[in-house]
BAFI-3210 file (N, C-alpha, C; in Angstrom, 3 decimals, decimal comma, padded with zeros to 6 digits):
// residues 229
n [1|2|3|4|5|6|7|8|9|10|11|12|13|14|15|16|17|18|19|20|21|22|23|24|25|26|27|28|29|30|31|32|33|34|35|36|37|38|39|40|41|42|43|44|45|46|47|48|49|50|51|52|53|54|55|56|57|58|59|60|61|62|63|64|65|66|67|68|69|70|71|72|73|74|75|76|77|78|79|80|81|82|83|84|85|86|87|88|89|90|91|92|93|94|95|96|97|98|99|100|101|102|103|104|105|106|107|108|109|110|111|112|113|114|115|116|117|118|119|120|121|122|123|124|125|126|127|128|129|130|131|132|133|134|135|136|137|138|139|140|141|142|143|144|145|146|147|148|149|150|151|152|153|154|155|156|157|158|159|160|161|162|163|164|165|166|167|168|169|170|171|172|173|174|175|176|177|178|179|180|181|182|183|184|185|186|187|188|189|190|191|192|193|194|195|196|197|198|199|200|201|202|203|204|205|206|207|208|209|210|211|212|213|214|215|216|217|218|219|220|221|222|223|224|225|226|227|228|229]
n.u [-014,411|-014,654|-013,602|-012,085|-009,886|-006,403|-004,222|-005,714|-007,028|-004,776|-003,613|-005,465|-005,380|-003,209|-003,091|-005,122|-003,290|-001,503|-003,057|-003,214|-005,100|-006,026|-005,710|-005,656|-008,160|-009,236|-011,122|-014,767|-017,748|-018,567|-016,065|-013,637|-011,024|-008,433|-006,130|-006,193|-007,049|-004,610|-003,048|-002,944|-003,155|-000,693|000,796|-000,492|000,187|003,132|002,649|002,269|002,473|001,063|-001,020|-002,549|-005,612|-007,739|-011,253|-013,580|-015,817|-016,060|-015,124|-013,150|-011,477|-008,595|-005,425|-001,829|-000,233|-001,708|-002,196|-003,808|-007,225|-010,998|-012,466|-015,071|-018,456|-021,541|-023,956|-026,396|-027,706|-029,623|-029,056|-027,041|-024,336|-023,107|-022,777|-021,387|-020,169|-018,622|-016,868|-015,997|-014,546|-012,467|-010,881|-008,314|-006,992|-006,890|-004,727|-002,836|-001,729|-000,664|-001,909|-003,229|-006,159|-009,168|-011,298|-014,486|-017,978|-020,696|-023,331|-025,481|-027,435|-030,604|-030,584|-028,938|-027,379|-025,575|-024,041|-025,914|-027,328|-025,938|-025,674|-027,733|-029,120|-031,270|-032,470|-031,366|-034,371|-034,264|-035,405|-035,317|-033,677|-032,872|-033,276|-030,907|-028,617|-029,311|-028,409|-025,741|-025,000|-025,292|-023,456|-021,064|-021,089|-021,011|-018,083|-017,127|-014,581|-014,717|-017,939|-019,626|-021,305|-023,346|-024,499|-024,471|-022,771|-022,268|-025,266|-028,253|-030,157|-028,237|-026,161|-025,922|-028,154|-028,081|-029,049|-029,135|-026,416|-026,041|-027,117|-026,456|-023,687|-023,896|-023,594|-021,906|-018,466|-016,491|-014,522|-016,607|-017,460|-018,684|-019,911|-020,753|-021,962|-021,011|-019,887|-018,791|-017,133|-018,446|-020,645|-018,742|-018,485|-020,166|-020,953|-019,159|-019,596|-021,752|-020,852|-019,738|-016,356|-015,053|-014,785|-015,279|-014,473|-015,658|-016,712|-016,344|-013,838|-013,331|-013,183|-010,978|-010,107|-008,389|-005,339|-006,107|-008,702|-009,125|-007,274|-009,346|-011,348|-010,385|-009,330|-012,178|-012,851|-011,378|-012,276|-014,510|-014,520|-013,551|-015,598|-017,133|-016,145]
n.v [012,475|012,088|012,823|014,216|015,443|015,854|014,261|012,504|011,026|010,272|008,547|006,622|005,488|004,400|002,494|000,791|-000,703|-001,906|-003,624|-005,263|-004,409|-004,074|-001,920|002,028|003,937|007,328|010,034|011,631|012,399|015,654|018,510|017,739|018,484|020,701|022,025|020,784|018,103|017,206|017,571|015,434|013,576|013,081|012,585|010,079|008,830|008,740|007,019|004,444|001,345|000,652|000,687|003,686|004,856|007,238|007,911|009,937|012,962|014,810|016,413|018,427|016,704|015,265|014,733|014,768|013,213|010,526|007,387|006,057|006,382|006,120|006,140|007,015|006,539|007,148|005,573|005,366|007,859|011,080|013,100|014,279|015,398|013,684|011,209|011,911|014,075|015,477|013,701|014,065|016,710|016,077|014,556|015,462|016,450|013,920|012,873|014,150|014,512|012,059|009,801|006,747|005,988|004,188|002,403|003,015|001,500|003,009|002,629|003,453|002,346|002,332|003,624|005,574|007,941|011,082|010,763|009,770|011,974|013,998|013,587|013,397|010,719|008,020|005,938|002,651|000,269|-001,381|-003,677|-004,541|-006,373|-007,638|-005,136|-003,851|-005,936|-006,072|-003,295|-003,537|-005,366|-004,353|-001,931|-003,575|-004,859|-002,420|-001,592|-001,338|-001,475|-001,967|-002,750|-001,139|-001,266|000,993|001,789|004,364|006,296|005,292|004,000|004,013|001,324|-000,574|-002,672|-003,227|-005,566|-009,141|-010,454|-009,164|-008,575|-010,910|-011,190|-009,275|-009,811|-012,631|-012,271|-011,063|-010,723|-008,836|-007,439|-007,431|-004,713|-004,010|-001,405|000,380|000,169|-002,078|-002,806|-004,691|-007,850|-010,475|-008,962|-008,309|-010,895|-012,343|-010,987|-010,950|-014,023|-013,944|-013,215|-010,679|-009,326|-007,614|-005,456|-002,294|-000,515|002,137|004,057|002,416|002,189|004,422|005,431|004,852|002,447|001,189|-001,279|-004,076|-004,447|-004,143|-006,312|-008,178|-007,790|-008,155|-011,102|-011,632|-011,351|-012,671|-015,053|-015,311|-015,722|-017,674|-019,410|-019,401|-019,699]
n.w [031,145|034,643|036,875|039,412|039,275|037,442|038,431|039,636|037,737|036,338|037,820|038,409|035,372|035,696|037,495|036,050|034,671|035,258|036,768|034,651|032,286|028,815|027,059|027,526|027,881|026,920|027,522|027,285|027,493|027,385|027,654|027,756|026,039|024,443|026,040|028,439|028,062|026,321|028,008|030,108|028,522|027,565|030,261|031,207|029,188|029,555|031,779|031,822|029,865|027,871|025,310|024,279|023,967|022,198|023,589|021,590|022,464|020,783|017,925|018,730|020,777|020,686|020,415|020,099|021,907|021,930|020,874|019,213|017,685|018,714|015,540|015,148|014,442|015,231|014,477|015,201|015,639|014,880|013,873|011,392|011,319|013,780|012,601|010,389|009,281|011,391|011,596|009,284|010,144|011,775|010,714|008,959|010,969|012,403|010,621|010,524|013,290|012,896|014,552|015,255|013,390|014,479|013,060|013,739|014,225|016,314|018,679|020,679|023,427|025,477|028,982|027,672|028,447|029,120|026,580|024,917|025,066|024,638|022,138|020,383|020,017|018,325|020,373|021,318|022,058|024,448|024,973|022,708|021,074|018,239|016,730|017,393|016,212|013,663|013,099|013,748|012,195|009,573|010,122|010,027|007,270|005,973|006,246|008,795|011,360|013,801|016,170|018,452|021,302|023,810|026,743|028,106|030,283|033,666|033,829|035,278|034,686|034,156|032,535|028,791|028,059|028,217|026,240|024,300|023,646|023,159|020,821|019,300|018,704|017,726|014,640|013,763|012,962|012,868|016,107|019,046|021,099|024,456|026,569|029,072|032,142|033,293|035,840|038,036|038,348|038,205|036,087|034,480|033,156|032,869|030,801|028,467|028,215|027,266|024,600|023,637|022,934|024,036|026,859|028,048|030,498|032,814|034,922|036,940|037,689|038,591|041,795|043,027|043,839|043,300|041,925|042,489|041,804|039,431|038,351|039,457|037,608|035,084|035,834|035,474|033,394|031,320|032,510|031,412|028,782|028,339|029,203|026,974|024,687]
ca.u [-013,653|-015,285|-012,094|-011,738|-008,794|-005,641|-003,899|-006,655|-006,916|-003,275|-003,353|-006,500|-004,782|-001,860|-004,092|-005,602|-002,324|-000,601|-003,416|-003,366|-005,943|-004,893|-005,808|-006,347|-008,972|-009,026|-012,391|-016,137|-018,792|-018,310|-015,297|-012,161|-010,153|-007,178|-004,606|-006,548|-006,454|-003,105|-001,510|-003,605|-002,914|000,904|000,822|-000,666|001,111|004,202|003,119|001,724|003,256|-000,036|-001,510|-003,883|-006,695|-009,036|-012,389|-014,063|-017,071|-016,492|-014,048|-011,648|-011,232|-008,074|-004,325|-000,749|000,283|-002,155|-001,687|-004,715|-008,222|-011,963|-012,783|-016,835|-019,719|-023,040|-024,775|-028,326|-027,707|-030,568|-028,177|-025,737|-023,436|-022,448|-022,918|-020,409|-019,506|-017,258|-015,399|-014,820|-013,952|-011,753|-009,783|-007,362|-006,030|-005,934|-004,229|-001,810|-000,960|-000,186|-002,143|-004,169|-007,946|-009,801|-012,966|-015,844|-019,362|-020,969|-024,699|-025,959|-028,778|-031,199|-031,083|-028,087|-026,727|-024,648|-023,636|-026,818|-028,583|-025,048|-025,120|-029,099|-029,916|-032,569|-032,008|-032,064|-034,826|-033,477|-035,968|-035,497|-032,035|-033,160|-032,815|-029,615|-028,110|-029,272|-027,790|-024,318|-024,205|-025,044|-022,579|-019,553|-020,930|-019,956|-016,714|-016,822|-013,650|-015,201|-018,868|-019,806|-023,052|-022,791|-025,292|-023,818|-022,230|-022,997|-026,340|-029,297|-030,782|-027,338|-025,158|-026,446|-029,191|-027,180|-029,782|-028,684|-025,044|-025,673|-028,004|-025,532|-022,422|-024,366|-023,912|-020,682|-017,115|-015,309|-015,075|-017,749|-017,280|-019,945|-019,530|-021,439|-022,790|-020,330|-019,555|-018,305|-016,096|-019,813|-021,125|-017,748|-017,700|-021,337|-021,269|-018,181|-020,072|-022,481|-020,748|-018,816|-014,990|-013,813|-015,660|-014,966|-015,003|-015,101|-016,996|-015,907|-012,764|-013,042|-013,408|-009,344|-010,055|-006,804|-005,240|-006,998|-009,904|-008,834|-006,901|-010,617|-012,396|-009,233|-009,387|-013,448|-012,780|-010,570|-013,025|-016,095|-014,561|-013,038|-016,408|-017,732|-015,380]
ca.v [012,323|012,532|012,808|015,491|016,547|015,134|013,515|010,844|010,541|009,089|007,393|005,144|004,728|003,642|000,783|000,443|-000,703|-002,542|-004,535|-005,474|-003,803|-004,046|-000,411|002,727|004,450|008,723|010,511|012,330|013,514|016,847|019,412|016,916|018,855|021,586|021,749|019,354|016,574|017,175|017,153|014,151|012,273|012,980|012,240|008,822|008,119|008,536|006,379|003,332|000,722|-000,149|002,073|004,991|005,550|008,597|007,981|011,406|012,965|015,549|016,847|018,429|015,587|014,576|014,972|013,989|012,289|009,294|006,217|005,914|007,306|005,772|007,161|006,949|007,298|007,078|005,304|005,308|009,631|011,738|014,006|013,433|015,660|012,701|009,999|011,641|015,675|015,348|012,711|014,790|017,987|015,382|013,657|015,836|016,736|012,620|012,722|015,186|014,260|010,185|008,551|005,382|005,879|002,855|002,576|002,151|001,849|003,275|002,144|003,896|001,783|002,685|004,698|006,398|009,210|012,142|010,541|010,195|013,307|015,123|012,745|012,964|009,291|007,240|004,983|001,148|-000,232|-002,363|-004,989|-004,955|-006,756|-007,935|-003,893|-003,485|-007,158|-005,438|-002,317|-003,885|-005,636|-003,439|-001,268|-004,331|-004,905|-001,244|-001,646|-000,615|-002,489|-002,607|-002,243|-000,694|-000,918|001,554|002,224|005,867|006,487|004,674|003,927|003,182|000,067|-001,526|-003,274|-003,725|-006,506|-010,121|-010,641|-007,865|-008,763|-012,256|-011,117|-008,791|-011,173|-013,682|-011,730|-010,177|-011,229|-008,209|-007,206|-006,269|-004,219|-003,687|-001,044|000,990|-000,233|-002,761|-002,547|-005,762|-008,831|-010,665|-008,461|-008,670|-012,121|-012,758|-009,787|-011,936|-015,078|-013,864|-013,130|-010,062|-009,484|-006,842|-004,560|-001,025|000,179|003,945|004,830|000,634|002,337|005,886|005,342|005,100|001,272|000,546|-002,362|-005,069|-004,339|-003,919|-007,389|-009,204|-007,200|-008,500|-012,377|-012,555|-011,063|-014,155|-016,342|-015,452|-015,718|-019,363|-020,529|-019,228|-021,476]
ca.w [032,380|035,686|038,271|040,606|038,941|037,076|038,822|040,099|036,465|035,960|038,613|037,527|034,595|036,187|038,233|035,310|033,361|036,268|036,850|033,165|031,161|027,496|026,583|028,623|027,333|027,357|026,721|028,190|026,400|027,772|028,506|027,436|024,840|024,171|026,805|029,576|027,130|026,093|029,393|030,764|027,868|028,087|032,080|031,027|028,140|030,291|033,178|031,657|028,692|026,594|024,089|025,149|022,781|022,941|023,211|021,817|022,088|019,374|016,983|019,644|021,475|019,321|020,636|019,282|022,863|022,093|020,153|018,494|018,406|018,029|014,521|015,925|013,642|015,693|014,253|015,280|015,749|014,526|013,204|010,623|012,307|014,462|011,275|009,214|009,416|012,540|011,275|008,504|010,267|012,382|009,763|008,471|012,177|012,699|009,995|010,591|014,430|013,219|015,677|014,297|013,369|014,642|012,482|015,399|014,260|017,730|018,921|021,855|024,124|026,333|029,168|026,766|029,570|028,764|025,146|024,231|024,606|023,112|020,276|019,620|019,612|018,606|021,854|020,859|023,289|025,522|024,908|020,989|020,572|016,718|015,851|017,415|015,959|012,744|012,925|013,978|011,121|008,611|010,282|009,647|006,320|005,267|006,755|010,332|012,026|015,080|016,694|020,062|021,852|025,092|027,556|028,294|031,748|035,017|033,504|036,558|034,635|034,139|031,257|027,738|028,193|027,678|025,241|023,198|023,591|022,134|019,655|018,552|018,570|016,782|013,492|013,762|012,328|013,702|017,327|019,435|021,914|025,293|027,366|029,953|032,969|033,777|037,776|038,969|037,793|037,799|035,582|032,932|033,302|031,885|029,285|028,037|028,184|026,362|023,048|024,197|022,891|024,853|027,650|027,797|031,996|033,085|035,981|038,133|038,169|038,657|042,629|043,110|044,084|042,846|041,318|043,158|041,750|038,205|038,061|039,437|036,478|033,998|035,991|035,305|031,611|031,066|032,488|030,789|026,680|028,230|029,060|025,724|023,906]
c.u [-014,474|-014,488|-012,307|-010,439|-007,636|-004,823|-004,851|-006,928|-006,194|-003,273|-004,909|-005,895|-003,531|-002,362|-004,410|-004,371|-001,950|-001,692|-004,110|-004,615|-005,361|-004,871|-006,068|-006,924|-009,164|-010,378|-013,746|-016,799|-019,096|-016,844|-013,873|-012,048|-009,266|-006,123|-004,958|-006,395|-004,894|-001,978|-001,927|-003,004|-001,469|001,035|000,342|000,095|002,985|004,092|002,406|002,664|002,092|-000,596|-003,012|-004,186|-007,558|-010,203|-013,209|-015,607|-017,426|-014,811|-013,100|-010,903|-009,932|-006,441|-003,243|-000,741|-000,739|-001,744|-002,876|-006,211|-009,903|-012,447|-014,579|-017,347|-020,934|-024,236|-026,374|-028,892|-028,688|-030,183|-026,924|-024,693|-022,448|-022,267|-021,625|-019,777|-018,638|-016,654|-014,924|-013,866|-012,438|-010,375|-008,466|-006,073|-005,686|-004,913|-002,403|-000,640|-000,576|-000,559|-003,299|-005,671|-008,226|-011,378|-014,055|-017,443|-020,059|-022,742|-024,928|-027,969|-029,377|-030,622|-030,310|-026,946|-026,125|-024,529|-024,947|-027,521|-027,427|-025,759|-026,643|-029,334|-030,934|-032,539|-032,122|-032,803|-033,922|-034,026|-036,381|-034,025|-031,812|-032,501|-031,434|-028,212|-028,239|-028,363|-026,358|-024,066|-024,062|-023,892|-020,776|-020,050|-020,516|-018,723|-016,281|-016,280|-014,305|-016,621|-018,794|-021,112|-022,927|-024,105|-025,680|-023,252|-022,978|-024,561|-027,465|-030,075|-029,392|-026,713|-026,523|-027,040|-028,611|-027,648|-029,689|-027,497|-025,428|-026,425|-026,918|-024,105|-022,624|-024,046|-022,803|-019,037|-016,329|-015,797|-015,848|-017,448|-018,529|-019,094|-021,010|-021,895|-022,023|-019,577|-018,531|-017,623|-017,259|-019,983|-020,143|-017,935|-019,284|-021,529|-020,269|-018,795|-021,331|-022,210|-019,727|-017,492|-014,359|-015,228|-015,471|-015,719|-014,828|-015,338|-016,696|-014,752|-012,203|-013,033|-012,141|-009,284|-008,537|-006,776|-005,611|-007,975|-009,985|-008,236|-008,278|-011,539|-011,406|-009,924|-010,862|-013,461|-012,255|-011,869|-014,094|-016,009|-013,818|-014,227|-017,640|-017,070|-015,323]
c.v [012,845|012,258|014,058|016,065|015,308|014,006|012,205|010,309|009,673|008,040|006,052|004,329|003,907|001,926|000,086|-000,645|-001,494|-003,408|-005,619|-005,655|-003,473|-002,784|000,705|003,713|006,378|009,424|011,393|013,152|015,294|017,590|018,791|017,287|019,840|020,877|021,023|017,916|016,168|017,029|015,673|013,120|011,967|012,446|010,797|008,296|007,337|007,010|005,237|002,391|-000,332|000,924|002,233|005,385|006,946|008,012|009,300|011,256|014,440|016,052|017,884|017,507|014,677|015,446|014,352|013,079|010,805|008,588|006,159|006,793|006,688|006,809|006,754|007,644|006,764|006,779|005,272|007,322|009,962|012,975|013,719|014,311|014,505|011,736|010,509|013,179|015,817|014,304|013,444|015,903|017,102|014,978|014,506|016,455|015,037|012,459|013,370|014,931|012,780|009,463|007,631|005,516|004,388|003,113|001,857|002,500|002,023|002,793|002,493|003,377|002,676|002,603|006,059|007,644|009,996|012,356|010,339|010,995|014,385|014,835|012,954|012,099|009,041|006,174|003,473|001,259|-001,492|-004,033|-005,744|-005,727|-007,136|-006,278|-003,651|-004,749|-006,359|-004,576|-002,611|-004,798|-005,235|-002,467|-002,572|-004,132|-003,276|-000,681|-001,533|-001,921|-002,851|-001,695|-002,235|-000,308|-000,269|002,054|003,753|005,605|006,154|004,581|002,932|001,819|-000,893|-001,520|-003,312|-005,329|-007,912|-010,584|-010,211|-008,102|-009,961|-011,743|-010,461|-009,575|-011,844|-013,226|-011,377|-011,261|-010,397|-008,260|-006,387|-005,806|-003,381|-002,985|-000,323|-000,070|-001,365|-002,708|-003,180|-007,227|-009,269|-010,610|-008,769|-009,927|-012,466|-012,097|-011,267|-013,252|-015,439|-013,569|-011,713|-010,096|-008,802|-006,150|-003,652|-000,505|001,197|003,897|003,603|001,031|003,503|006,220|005,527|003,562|000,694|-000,842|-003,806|-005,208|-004,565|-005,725|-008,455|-009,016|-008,155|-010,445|-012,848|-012,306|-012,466|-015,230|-016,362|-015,908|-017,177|-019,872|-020,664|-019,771|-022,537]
c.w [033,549|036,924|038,621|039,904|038,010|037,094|039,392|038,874|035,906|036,767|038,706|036,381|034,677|037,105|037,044|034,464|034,604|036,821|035,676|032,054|030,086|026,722|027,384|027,542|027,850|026,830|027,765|027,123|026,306|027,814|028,382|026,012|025,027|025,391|027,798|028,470|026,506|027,117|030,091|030,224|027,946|029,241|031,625|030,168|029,318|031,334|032,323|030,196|027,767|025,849|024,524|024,057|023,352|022,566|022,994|021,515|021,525|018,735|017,909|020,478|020,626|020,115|020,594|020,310|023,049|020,749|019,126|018,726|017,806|016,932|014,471|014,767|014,443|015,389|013,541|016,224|015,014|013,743|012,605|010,857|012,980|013,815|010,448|009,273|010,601|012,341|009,831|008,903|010,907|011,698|009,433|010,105|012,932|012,373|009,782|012,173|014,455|013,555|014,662|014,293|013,289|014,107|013,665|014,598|016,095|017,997|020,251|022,004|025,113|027,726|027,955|027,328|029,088|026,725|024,585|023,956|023,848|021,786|020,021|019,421|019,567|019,210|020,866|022,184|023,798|024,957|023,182|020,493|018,789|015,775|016,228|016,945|014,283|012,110|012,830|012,666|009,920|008,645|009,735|008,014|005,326|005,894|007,935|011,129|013,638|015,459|018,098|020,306|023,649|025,419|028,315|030,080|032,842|034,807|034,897|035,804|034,189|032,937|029,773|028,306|027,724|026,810|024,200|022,747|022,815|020,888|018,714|018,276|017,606|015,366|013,490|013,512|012,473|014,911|018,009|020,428|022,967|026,041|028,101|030,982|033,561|035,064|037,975|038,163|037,491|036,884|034,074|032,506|032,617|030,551|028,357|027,625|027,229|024,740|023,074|023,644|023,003|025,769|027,528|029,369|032,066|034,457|037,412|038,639|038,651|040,687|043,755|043,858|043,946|042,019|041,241|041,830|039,816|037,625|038,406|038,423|035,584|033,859|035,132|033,974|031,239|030,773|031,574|029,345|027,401|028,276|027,675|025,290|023,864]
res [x|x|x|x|x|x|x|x|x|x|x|x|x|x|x|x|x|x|x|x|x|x|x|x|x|x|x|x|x|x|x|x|x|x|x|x|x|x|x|x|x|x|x|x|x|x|x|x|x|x|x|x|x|x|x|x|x|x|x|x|x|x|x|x|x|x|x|x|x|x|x|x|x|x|x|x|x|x|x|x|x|x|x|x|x|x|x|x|x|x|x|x|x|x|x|x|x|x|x|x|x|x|x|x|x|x|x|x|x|x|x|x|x|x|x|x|x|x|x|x|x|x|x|x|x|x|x|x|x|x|x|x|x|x|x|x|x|x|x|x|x|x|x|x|x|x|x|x|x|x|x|x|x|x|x|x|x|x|x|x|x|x|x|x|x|x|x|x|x|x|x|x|x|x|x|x|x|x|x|x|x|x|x|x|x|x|x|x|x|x|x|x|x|x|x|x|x|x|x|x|x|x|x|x|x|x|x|x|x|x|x|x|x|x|x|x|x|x|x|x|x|x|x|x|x|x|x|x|x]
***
């Protein structure tokens, strides 16, 4: 989370949800857990009517007032810490507060920001899409309901590489999911076009733009998986 405070928090998610985004997403690689995550997520839960996942970026990151929660293994981490020992320490308090583990194989690209230097990655290059088309599918073929290739936060060279996105698509039979770096309706609207089957925005909306802005990100989402069909 990178808001000034709580309330600009809800109230993104409240744009977020009223200009019909099908999930609101709760999470930061840093400093989001105990009683700030618990009241946030309540304060959103309340104000919105789509299901609020957590995105975490470690084993506190985990509170009853959400719906579900990426159950993230990292991949292409350097430490199996992030591969498999925090989803164990994790599990038995998923398990315990109800909410739905979503199996996410995770894939952090180049530049990687925040989440990658927590998580210890071995970056995909940018300009290798073959290793990260790889990786994503080794990750479905041992079960992982859904892959995610993320750029890390407001990343200065942009979106996952559309090259990367199709490469990775091309191979895949669950959903893939691109996030980072995604700004502008534009920008959704080609990721999408490229093979893409959901985006994942943080920092496009963190600005307090409002709902405007959120329904032209939604409109070019639309457009981009129609002209892929």
């Amino acid at each position: 989370m990178d808001y000034k405070d709580l309330d600009a928090a809800v109230k993104t998610a409240k744009a977020t949800n009223e200009g019909g985004a099908d999930i609101v997403l709760i999470g930061g690689s840093t400093g989001v857990q105990g009683e700030l995550l618990d009241t946030v997520a309540k304060r959103i839960k309340e104000s919105v009517n789509v299901p609020v996942v957590l995105f975490p970026g470690n084993i506190g990151t985990v509170t009853k007032y959400a719906d579900a929660v990426y159950f993230m293994s990292m991949l292409n981490s350097k430490n199996t810490y992030w591969i498999t020992r925090a989803q164990m320490l994790a599990a038995p308090t998923v398990k315990q507060y109800g909410i739905e583990p979503l199996s996410v194989g995770y894939m952090v690209v180049e530049p990687g920001g925040t989440v990658g230097w927590v998580g210890e990655a071995n970056l995909f290059p940018r300009d290798k899409p073959k290793l990260a088309a790889a990786m994503a599918l080794g990750a479905q073929y041992m079960g992982f309901r859904f892959i995610i290739t993320d750029t890390g936060s407001n990343p200065s060279t942009g979106h996952v590489p559309l090259e990367m996105v199709k490469a990775v698509s091309s191979v895949l039979d669950v959903p893939y999911i691109a996030a980072g770096g995604i700004r502008t309706p534009e920008q959704a609207k080609s990721v999408l076009k490229a093979g893409a089957d959901i985006i994942q925005v943080g920092t496009a909306f963190e600005d307090g733009s409002g709902v405007q802005k959120v329904k032209d990100m939604v409109k070019a989402v639309r457009e981009g998986a129609k002209s892929r069909s």
